[in-house]
C-alpha positions in Angstrom: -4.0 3.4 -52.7 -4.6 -0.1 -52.5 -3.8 -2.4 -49.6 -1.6 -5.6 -49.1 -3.8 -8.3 -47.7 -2.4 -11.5 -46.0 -4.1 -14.4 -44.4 -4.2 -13.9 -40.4 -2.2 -16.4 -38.4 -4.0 -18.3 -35.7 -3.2 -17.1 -32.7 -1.0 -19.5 -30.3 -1.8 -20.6 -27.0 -0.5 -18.2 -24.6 -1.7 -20.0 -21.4 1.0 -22.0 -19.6 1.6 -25.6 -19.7 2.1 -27.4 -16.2 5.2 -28.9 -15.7 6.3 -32.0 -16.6 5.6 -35.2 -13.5 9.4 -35.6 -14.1 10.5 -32.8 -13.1 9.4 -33.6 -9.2 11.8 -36.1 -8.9 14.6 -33.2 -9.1 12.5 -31.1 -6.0 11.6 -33.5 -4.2 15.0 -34.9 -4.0 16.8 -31.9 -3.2 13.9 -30.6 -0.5 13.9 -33.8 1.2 17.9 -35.5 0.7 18.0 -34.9 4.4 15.4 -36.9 5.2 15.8 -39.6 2.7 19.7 -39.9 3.7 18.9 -40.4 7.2 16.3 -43.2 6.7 19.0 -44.3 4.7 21.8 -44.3 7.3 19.3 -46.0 9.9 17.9 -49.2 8.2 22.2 -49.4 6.6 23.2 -49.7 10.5 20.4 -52.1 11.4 20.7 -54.0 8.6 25.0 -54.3 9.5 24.0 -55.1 12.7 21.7 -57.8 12.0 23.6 -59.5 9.6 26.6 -59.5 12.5 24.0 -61.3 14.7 22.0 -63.3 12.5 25.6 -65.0 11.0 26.1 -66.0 14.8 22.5 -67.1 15.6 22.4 -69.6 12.5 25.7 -70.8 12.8 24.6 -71.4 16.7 21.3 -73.0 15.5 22.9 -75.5 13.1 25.8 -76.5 15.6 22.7 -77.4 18.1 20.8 -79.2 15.7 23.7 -81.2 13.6 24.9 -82.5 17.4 24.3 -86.1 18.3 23.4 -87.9 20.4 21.0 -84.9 21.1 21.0 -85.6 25.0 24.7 -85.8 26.0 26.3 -82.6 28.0 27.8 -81.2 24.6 25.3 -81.1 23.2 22.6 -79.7 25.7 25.2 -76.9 26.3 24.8 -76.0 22.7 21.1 -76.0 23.0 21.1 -73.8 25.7 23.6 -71.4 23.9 21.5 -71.2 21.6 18.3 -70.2 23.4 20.5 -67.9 25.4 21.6 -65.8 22.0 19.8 -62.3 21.7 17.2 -62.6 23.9 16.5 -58.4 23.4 15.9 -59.5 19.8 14.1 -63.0 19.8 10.8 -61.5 20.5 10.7 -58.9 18.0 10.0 -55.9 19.7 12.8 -53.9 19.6 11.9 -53.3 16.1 8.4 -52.2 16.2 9.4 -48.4 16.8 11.2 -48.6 13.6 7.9 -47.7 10.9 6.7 -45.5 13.9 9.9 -43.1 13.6 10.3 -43.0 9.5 6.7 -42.2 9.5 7.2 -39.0 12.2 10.4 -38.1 11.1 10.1 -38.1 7.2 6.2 -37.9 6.7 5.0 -35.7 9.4 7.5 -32.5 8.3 7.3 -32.9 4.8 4.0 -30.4 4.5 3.6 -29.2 8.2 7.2 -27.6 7.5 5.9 -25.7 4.1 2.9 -24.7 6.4 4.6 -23.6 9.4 7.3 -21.4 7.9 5.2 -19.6 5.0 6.9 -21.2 1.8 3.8 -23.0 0.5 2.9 -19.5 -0.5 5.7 -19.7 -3.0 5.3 -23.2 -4.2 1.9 -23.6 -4.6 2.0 -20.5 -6.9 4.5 -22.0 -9.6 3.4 -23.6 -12.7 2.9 -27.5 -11.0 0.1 -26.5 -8.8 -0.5 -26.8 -5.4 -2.4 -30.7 -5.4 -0.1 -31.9 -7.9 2.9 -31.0 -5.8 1.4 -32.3 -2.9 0.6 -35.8 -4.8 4.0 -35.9 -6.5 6.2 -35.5 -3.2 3.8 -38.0 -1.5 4.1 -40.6 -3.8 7.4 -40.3 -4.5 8.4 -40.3 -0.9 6.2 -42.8 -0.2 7.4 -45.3 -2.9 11.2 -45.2 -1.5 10.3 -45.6 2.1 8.1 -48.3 1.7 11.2 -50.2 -0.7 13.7 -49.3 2.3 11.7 -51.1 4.5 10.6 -54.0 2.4 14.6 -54.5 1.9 15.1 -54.7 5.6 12.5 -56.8 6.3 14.0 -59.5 4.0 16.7 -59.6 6.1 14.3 -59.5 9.4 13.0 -62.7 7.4 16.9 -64.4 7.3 17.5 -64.1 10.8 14.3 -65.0 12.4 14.4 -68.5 10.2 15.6 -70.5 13.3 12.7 -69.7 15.8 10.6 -70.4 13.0 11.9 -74.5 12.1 10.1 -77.4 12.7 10.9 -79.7 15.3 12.6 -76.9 17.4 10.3 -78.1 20.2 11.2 -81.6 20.7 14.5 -80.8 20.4 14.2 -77.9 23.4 15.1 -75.1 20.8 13.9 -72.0 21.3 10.6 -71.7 18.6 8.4 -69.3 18.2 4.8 -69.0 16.0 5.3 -66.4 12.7 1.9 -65.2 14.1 2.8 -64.1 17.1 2.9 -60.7 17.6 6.2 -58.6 17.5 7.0 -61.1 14.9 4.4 -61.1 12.4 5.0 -57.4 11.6 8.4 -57.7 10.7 8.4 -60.0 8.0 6.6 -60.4 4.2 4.7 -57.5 3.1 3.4 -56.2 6.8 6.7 -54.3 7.7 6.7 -52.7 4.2 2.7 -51.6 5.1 3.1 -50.1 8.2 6.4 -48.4 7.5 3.4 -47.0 4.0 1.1 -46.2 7.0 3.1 -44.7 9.3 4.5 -42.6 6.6 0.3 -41.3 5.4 -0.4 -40.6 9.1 2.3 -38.3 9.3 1.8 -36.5 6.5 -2.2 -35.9 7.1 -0.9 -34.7 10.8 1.1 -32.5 9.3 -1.2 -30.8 6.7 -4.3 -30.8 9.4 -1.8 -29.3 12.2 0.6 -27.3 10.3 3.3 -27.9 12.9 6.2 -30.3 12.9 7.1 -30.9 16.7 2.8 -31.3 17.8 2.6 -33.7 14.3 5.3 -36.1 15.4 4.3 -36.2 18.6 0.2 -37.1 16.8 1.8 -39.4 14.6 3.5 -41.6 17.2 0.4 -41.6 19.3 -1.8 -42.2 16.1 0.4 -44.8 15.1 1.4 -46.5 18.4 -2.7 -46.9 19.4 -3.3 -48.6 15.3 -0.4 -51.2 16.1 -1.7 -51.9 19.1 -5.1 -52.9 18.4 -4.3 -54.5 15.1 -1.8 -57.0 17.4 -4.1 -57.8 20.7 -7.4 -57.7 19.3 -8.0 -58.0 15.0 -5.2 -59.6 13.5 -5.9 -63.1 15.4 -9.3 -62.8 14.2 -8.9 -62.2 9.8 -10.0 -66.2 9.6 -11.7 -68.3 12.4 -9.5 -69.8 14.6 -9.3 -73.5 14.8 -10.2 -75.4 18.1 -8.7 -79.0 18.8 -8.5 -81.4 21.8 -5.0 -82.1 21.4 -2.9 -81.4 24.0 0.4 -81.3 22.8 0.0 -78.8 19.6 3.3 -77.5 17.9 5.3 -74.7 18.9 4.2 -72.5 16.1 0.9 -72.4 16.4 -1.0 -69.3 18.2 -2.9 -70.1 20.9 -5.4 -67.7 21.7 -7.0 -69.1 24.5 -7.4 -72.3 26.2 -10.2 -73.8 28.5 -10.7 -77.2 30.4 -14.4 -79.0 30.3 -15.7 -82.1 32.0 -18.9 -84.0 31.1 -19.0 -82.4 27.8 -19.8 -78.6 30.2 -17.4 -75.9 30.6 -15.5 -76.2 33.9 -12.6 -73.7 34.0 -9.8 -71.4 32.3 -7.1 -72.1 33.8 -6.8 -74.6 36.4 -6.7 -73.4 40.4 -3.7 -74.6 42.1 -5.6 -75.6 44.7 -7.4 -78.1 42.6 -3.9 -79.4 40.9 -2.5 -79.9 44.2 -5.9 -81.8 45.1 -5.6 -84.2 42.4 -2.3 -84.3 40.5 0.9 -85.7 42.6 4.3 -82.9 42.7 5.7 -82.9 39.9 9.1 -85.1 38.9 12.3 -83.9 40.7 13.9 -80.6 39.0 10.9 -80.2 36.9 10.6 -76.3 36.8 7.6 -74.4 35.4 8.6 -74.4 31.8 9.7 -78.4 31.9 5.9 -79.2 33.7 4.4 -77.4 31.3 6.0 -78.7 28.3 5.5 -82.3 29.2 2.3 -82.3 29.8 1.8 -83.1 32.9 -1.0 -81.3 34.3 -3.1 -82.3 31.1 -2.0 -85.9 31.6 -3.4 -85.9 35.1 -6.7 -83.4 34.7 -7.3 -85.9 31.8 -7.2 -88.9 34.2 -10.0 -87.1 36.5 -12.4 -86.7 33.6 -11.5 -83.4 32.1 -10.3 -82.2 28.7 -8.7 -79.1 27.2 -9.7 -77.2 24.7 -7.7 -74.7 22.7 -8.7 -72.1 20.5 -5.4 -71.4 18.0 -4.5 -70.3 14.5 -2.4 -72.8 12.7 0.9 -71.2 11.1 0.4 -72.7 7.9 -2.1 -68.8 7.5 0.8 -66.8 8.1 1.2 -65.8 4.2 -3.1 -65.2 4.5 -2.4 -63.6 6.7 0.0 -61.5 5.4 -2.0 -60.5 2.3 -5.2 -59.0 4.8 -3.3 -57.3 7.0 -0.6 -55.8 3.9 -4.1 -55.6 1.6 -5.6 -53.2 4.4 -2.7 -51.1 5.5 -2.0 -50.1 1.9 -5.9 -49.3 1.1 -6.0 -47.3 4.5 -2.7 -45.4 3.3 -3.7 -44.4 -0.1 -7.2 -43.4 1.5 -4.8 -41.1 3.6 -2.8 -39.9 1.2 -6.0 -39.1 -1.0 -7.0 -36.7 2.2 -3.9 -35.0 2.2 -4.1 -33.9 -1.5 -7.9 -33.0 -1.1 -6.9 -31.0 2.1 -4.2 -29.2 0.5 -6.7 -28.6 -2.7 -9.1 -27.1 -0.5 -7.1 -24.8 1.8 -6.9 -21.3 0.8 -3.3 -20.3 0.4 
């Protein structure tokens, strides 16, 4: 008998490729729509809102400014309805909590969920593995949240433009320094990089407690104690402040503190009363605390005794520097985060 011979095939890969990157888009939209629709919903009603206001504000601002002669009754009551407009928002405040709750709300559950209901034991068996589903969720949620917010905070930018204009100050507008904080946060690139931040602390709360209600409650506190110490203590200092004699120094400037000396030696902080009402007369008729103040009056007369003030400030002209170290350190801090999270997630036995 003889045998048929044929030439042996090669034998095809059997092992399974991953899935494509692509594909995450799908999942991750349909496990987090929730999420992403109410983040959604929120900045679309504060963005309505503002727009509302801000159209009111700037019409306000230009009626004040375009009205001559600037100190007749019309006009002053224009001025004043101006300053009066939205006092809850002037300062900026109000929307600090804003990065805080995206970050708890969409970041904190998006792994502590998986973790505390047992279904990571499912996905992190399937094809994609466990650190690139991890990574592709986070990115991909973190890439629309930071946009969302970088959108509103264009529109932050619109309607804080009139605190913001030169000459506000002479013409008893309200005017505020872009530095200032409760401000500064809210506008170019910083709002976009704490909304980023807040967004990587809550999802390495998540993974490290593996509970959603105790890592929102982390990721406010986490949050809430970074903002605050970034606005009282290290943003003021990302260049040396300037230091000047001048008394009158414009309204958007940052003073950070201010000191009197006399002889060329350091004589006080702030002045005692009882040494104003030693040497400087009462001041003009009707004057109140905020129209002494702003005309100098105490300076003029400490000045006339032999002292001089000394104010340590950061010019507004570094708000855009400023911007780029603050934005440049929030996102490094965020992908160093988000870096933890996947190595976490690698590391823990499922």
């Amino acid at each position: 008998m003889t045998a048929l011979t044929m030439l042996a095939r090669e034998e095809e890969d059997a092992s399974l490729r991953p899935v494509p990157w692509r594909r995450m888009v799908w999942v991750t939209w349909r496990q987090h729509r929730f999420a992403l629709t109410g983040v959604a919903a929120l900045l679309g009603g504060l963005a309505v809102y503002v727009w509302i206001v801000g159209r009111q504000l700037h019409h306000a601002y230009a009626a004040a400014t375009a009205c001559h002669p600037a100190g007749s009754p019309i006009c002053s009551e224009l001025v004043n309805g101006f300053n009066r407009m939205d006092v809850h928002l002037s300062n900026g405040f109000v929307w600090q909590p804003v990065p805080a709750l995206i970050g708890a709300f969409v970041g904190a559950p998006v792994l502590a969920r998986e973790l505390e209901t047992g279904t990571f034991r499912y996905a992190w068996t399937q094809g994609f593995g466990r650190w690139r589903w991890a990574l592709a969720k986070l990115v991909l949620l973190a890439v629309v949240v930071a946009a969302a917010a970088g959108a509103f905070s264009v529109l932050l930018s619109w309607y804080y433009q009139p605190y913001f204009a030169a000459g506000n100050q002479a013409s008893f507008l309200s005017e505020s320094s872009p530095l200032a904080s409760g401000l500064f946060d809210l506008r170019g690139v910083a709002f976009a990089a704490w909304t980023l931040l807040a967004f990587a602390i809550g999802v390495l709360a998540g993974v490290l407690i593996r509970r959603v209600v105790p890592a929102i409650v982390a990721t406010l506190a986490a949050y809430t104690g970074l903002a605050l110490v970034t606005g009282m203590s290290l943003r003021q200092h990302y260049l040396a402040p300037l230091v000047t004699a001048k008394v009158n120094l414009p309204g958007s400037a940052l003073i950070l503190s201010q000191w009197w000396t006399q002889g060329g030696r350091f004589a006080f902080g702030r002045a005692p009363i009882s040494l104003l009402q030693h040497l400087c007369p009462p001041p003009p008729p009707g004057a109140g605390p905020g129209n002494f103040s702003k005309s100098g009056f105490v300076a003029q007369c400490l000045s006339q005794h032999g002292y001089a003030q000394w104010t340590n400030y950061q010019p507004a002209n570094r708000f855009w520097p400023f911007q780029l170290i603050e934005g440049g350190w929030l996102l490094a801090l965020s992908a160093l985060l988000i870096a933890v999270t996947v190595w976490v997630v690698r590391r823990r036995p499922a």
